[in-house]
N, C-alpha and C positions, 0 to 999 in steps of 0.2 A: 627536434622533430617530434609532433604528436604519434604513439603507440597505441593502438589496441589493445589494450591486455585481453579482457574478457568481454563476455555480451549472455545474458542470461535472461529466461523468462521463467514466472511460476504462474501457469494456464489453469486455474481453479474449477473455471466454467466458460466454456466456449461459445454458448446459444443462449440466449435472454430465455427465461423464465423456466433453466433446465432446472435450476438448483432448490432448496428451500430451508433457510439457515435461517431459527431465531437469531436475532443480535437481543444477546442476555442482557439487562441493564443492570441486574444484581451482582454481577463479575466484573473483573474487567475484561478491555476491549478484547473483538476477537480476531484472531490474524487468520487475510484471506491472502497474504500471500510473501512467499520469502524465497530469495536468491541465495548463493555463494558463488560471488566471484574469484577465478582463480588471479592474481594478481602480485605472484614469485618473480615476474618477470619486471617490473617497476625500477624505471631509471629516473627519477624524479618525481616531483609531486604528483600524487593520482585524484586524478579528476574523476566522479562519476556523476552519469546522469539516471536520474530513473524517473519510470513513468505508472501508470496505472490507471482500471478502467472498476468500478465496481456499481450495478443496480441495486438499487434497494424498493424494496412496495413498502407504501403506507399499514401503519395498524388496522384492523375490519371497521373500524370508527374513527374516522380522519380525524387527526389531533394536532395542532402545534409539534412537528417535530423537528428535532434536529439531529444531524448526522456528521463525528465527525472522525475526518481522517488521519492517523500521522505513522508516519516511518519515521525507523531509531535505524541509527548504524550500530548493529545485534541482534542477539535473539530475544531481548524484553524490553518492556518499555521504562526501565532504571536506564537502559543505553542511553547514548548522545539522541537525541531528536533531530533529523535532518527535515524533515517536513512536519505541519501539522494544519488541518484545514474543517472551519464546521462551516454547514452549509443547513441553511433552512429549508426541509422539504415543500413542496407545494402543494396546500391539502385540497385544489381543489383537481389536480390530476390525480385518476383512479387508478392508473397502471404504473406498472415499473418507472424509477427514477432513477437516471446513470449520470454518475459523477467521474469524471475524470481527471488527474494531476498531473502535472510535470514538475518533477524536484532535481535541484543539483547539490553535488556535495562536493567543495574544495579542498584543496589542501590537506586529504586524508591522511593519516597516518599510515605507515605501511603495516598491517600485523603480522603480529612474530608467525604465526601460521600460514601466512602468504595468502588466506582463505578470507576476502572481505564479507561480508555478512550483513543483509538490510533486508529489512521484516517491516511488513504492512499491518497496521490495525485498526479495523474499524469500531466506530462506538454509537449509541442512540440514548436519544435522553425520555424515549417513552420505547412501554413494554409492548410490543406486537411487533414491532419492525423488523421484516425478513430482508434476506440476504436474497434475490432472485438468480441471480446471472444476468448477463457477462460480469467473470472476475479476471481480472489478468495482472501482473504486475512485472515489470520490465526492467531492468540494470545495464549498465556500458559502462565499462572503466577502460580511462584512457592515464599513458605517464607522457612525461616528457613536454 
């Protein structure tokens, strides 16, 4: 029988155009969102699913851009990669651009901490590109 273990959100930004977040291209990527599910309860393999919502505005001089997204199960990007997604922005729309994913992860391991762990980060391959709003990022783990 499928369990619930956990269900978590990390709500960054709630309302399109509240926020306004260089994405640095000289660092790495930046994390707009992280969970920890509790997951001590696990009778079997844990299944998780996650999801995620993030806008981004073009540079003030629309340019060939790219944008891209990945989730690690951890808190850096040496972790396992359970997602990872670039997407071309469209330089001839002038307002906010919202990217959406849905990722799953199988067969997790159970961690010694009971505490599972999955981090969002975004990246751009030119400098001016802001982070707007909506940021959301979503987790369910299931055993059994």
């Amino acid at each position: 029988m499928t369990t619930l273990l956990d269900a978590r959100t990390s709500q960054n930004a709630s309302i399109a155009n509240s926020i306004s977040i260089p994405i640095n291209i000289l660092s790495a990527p930046g994390l707009f969102g992280q969970v920890g599910l509790n997951v001590f309860t696990a009778t079997g393999p844990i299944r998780t699913q996650l999801s995620g919502t993030v806008a981004v505005q073009l540079p003030l001089l629309p340019v060939a851009t790219t944008i891209t997204l990945i989730v690690v199960r951890g808190t850096s990007l040496t972790d396992p990669v359970i997602y990872s997604s670039a997407e071309s922005l469209n330089i001839s729309l002038l307002g906010p651009q919202l990217f959406t994913f849905t990722a799953s992860d199988f067969n997790v391991p159970p961690p010694a901490s009971g505490l599972l762990i999955y981090t969002a980060f975004i990246a751009s391959n030119i400098l001016g590109t802001v982070r707007v709003g909506p940021e959301s990022f979503n987790a369910i783990a299931y055993s059994g």
